[in-house]
C-alpha positions in Angstrom: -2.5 -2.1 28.6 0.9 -1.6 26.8 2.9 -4.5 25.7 6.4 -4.6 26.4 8.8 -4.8 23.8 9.9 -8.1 22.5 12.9 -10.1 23.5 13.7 -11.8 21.0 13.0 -11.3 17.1 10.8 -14.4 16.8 8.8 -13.1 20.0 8.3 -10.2 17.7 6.9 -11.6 15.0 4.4 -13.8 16.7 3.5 -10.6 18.4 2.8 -9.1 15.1 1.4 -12.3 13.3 -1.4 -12.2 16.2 -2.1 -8.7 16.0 -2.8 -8.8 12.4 -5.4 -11.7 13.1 -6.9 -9.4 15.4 -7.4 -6.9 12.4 -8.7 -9.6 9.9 -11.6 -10.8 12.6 -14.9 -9.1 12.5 -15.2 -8.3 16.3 -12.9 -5.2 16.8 -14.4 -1.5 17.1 -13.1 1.5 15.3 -10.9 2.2 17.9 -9.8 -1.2 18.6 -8.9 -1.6 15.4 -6.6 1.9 15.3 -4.6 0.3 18.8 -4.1 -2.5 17.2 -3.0 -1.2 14.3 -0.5 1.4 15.5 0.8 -2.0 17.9 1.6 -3.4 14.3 3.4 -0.5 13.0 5.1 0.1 16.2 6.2 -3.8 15.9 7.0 -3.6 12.4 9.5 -1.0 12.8 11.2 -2.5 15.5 11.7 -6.0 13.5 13.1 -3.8 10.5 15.2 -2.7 13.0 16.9 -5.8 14.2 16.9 -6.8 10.4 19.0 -4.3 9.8 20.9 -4.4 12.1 21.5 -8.4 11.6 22.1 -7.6 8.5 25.0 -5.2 9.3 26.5 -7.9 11.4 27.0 -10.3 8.3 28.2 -7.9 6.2 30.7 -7.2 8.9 31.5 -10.9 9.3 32.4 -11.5 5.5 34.2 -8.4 5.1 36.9 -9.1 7.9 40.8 -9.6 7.1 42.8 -12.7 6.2 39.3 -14.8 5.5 39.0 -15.0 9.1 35.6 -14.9 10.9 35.7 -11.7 13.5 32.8 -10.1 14.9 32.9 -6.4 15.7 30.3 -3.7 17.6 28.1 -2.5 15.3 27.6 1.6 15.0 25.5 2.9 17.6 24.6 6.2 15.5 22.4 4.6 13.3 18.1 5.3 13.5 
């Protein structure tokens, strides 16, 4: 069953914080273990994402003119 992609960033890491439980229990197979595993690196990547791009927002916040606070669309052609 594939899980859907997470809504928020906090959903995220909950979702990433129990699959890594999973892992450290005794109880998973093999193969278990490798679906749970590429879940986690699947999640991991897409938290670095939103980082990143969180990140970008700030930088864009401090670096607008006249010391006002201005939010603009972040680059799209970034992957």
């Amino acid at each position: 069953m594939a899980e859907s992609k997470p809504k928020s960033f906090e959903e995220g890491l909950e979702q990433l914080e129990s699959v890594v439980q999973k892992l450290e229990s005794d109880g998973l197979t093999l193969e278990q273990s490798l679906v749970e595993f590429e879940k986690g690196v699947k999640l991991a990547k897409d938290l670095q994402i939103q980082l990143e791009q969180s990140k970008r927002r700030v930088d864009v916040l401090k670096q607008s003119l006249n010391g006002e606070l201005e939010t603009r669309p972040l680059d799209s052609d970034s992957a």
